[in-house]
C-alpha positions as CSV (number, residue, x, y, z in Angstrom):
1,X,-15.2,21.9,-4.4
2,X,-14.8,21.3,-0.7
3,X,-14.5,18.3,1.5
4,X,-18.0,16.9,2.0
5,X,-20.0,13.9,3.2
6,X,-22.6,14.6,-0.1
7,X,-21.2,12.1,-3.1
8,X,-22.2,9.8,-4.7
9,X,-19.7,6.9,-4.0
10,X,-20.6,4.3,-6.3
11,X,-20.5,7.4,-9.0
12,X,-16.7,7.6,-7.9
13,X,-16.1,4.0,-7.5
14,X,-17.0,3.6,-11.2
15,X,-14.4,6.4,-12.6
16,X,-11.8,4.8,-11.0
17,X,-12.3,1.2,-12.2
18,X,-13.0,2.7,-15.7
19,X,-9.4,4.6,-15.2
20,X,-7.9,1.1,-13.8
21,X,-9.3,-0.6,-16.8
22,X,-8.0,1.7,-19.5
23,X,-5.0,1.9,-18.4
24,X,-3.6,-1.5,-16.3
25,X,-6.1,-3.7,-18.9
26,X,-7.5,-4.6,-15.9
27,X,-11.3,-6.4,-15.5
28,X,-12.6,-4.4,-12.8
29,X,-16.4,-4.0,-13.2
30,X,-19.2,-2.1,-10.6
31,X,-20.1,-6.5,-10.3
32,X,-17.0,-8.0,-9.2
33,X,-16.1,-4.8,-7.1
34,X,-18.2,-5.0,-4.0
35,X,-18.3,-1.7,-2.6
36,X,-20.3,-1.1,1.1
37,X,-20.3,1.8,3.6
38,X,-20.0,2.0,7.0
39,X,-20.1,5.0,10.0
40,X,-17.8,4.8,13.4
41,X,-21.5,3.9,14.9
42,X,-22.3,0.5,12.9
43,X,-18.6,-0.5,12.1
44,X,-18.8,-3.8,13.2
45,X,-22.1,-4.8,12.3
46,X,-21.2,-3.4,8.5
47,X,-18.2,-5.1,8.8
48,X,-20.2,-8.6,9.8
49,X,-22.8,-8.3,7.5
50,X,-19.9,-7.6,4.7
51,X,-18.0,-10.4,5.6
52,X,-20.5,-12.9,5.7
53,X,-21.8,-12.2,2.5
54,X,-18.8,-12.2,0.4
55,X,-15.1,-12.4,2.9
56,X,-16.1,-15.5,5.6
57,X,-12.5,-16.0,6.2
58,X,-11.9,-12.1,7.5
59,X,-14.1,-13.2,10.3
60,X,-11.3,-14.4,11.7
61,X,-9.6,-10.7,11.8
62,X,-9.3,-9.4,15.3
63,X,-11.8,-7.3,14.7
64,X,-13.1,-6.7,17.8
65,X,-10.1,-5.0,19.5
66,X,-9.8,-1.2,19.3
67,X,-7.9,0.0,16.5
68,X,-9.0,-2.4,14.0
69,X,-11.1,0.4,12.2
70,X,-8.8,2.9,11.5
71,X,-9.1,3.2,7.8
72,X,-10.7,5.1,5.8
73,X,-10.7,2.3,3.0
74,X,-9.9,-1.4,3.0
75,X,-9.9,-3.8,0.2
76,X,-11.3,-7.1,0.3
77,X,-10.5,-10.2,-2.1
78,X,-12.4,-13.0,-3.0
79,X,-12.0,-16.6,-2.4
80,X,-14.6,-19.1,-3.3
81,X,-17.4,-16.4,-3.7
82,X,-18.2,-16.0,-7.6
83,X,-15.0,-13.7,-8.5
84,X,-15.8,-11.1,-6.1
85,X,-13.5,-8.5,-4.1
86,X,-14.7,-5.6,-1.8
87,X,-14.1,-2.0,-0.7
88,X,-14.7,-1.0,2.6
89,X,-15.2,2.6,2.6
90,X,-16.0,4.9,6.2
91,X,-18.4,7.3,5.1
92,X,-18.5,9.6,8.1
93,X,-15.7,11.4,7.9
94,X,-16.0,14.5,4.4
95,X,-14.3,13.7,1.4
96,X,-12.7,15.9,-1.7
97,X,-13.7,14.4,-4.7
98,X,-10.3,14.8,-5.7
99,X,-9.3,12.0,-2.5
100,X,-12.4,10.1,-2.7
101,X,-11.4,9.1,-6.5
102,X,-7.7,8.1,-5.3
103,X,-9.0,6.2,-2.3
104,X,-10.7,4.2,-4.9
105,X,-7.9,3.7,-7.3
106,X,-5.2,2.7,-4.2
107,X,-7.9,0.3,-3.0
108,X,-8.4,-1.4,-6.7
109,X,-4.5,-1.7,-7.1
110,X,-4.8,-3.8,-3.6
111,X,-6.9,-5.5,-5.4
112,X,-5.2,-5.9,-8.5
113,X,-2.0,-7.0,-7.0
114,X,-2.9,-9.6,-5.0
115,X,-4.6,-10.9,-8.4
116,X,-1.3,-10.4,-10.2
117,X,1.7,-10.7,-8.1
118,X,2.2,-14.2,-7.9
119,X,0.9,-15.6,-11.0
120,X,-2.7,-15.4,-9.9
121,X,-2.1,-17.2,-6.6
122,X,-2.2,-14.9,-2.9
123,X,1.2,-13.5,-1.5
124,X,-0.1,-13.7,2.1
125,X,-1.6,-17.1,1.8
126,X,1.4,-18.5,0.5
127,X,4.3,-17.0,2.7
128,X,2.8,-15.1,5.1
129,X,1.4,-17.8,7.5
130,X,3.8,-20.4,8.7
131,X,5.9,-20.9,5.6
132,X,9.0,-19.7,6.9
133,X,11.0,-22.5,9.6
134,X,11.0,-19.7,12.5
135,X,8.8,-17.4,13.5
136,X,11.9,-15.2,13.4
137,X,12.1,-16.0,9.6
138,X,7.8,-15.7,9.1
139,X,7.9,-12.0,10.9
140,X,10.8,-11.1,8.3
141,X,8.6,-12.1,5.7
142,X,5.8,-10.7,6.8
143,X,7.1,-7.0,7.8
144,X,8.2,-7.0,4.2
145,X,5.1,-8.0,2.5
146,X,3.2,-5.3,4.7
147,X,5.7,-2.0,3.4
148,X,5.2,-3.6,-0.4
149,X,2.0,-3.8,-0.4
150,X,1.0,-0.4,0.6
151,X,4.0,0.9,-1.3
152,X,3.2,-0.2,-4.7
153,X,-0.4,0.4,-4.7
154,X,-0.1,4.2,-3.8
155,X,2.9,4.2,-6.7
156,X,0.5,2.7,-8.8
157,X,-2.8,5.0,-8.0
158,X,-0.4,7.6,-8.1
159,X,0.9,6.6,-11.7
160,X,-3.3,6.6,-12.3
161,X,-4.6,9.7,-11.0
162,X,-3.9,12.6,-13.4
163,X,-4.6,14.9,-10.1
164,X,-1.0,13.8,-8.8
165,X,1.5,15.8,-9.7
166,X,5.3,14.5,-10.1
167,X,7.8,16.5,-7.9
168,X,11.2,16.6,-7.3
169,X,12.9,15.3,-4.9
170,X,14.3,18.4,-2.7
171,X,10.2,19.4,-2.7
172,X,9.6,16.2,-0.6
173,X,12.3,16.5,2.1
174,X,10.4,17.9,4.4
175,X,7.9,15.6,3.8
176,X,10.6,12.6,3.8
177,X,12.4,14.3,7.2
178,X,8.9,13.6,9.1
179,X,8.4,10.4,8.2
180,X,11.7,9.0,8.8
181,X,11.1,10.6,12.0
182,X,8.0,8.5,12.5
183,X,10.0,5.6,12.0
184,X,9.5,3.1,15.0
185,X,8.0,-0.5,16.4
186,X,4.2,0.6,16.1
187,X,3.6,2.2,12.6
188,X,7.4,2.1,11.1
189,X,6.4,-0.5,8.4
190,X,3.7,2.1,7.2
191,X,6.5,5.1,7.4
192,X,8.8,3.0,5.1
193,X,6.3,2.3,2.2
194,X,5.5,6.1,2.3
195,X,9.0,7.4,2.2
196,X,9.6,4.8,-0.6
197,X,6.8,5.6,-2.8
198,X,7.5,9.5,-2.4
199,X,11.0,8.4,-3.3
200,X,9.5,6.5,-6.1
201,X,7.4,8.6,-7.5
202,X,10.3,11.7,-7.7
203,X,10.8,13.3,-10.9
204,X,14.4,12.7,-10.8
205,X,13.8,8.6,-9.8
206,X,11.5,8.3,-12.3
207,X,13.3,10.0,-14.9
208,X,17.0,8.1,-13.8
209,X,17.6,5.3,-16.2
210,X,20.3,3.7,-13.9
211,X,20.6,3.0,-10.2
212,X,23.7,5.0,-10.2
213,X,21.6,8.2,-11.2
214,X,18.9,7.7,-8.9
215,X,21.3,6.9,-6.0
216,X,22.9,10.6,-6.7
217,X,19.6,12.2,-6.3
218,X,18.9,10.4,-3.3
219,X,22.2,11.0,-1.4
220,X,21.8,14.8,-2.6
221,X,18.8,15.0,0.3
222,X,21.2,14.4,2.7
223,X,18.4,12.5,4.7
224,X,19.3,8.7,3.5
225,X,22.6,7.6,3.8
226,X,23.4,4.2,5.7
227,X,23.5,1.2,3.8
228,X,20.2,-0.1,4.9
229,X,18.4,2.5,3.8
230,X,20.1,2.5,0.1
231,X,20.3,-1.1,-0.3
232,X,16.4,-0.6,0.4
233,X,15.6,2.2,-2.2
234,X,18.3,-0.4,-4.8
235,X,15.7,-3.2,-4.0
236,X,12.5,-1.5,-4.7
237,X,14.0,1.0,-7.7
238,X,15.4,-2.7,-9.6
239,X,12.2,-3.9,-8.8
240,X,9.9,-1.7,-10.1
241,X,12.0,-1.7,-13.3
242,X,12.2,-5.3,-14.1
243,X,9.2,-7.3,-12.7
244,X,7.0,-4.4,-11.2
245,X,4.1,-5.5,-8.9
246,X,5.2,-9.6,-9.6
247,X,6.8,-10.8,-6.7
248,X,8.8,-13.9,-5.2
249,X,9.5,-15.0,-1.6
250,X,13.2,-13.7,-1.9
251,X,12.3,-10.3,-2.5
252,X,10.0,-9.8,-0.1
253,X,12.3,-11.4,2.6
254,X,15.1,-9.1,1.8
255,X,12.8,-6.3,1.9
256,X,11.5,-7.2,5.6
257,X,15.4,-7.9,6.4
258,X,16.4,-4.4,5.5
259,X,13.2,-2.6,7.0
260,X,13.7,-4.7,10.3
261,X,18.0,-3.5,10.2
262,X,16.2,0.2,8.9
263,X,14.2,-0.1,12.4
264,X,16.6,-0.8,14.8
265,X,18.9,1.9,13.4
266,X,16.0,4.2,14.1
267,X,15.5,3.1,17.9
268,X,18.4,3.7,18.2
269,X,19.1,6.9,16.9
270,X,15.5,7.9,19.2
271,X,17.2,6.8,22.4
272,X,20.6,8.8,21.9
């Protein structure tokens, strides 16, 4: 089946939550999953109408400025509203059916993470606004939260969608070359949580049952070599093996430290 604008989302929206609830015992139902759709033309009147509703609080988003809406899907989580969270999903761009369905699942393990990670309490309420003595110390914080977060739910609707196939390593590198590539100020946070979930989500990483292994297979792509960049795939490959998508402060900070010392190595190695 092709790409098309024709499906029926909420049809789509309830396979996934029945996948995330079979298989992450999770509570998801088409009640306490808010889903609304919005066009490039009504953005942010959807997105006003959305959030007063259900979200008040993202009315303080910077909504307004250009850029905000580039998404295709955003996740939305409840605070004082009943036990509801939302999906945002742009409906005027086609869809496989195939991509709608993971959309869906990456969104819900948002969802399901920020429910989960910190023993029911919010991440980003609790570290990522003016916890930290320095600004210097908040933006370390903060750059780490955002490469977890958008690393661990794609390695989790990855682990959920029977669609994705597991591939070695050497099949990615090409993949893996472009996006340390992409590496820099603007999106380099995103680049990072892609080239570690692809590391991730390898058949040799998921197969190695020490770090030693996996650090073979990684040094084998000749792509990742300074210490940065392996203390970083040490962090995340530990982490996914002890307490998976529960985090602490520490953890996140020493991700954001080695991203930030990841970034700088790439500026750089762009100016040379």
């Amino acid at each position: 089946m092709e790409a098309t604008n024709d499906l029926n989302y909420d049809s789509y929206l309830a396979r996934a939550i029945a996948i995330f609830n079979d298989r992450m015992d999770a509570d998801f139902t088409g009640d306490n999953i808010i889903l609304t759709c919005f066009m490039t033309e009504d953005q942010k009147e959807i997105f006003e109408q959305f959030c007063s509703k259900y979200f008040p609080y993202r009315l303080n988003d910077r909504y307004q400025e250009e850029g905000y809406f580039d998404f295709r899907a955003s996740s939305f989580i409840g605070i004082d509203n009943g036990g509801k969270d939302g999906i945002l999903l742009r409906t005027d761009i086609p869809y496989h059916p195939v991509e709608l369905l993971h959309i869906f699942l990456h969104e819900l393990a948002h969802i399901y993470c920020v429910h989960h990670e910190l023993d029911g309490k919010s991440f980003y309420d609790e570290y990522c606004e003016d916890y930290a003595p320095t600004k210097e110390e908040d933006g370390i914080i903060n750059a780490g939260y955002a490469v977890w977060r958008e690393c661990i739910a794609e390695i989790i609707a990855i682990e959920l969608d029977d669609s994705c196939e597991i591939v070695p390593l050497k099949e990615k590198a090409d993949v893996l070359r472009q996006l340390k590539g992409e590496i820099e100020p603007v999106d380099g946070k995103l680049a990072v949580g892609e080239i570690l979930t692809a590391v991730m989500t390898s058949t040799e990483i998921e197969a190695s049952q020490t770090w030693e292994k996996a650090e073979t297979a990684i040094l084998s792509l000749n792509l990742f070599d300074t210490p940065p960049e392996m203390d970083l795939f040490r962090l995340v490959y530990a982490q996914l093996r002890t307490t998976f998508l529960e985090v602490d402060v520490d953890f996140i900070h020493e991700l954001g430290y080695l991203y930030l010392n990841i970034l700088s190595l790439a500026v750089i190695r762009n100016l040379r």
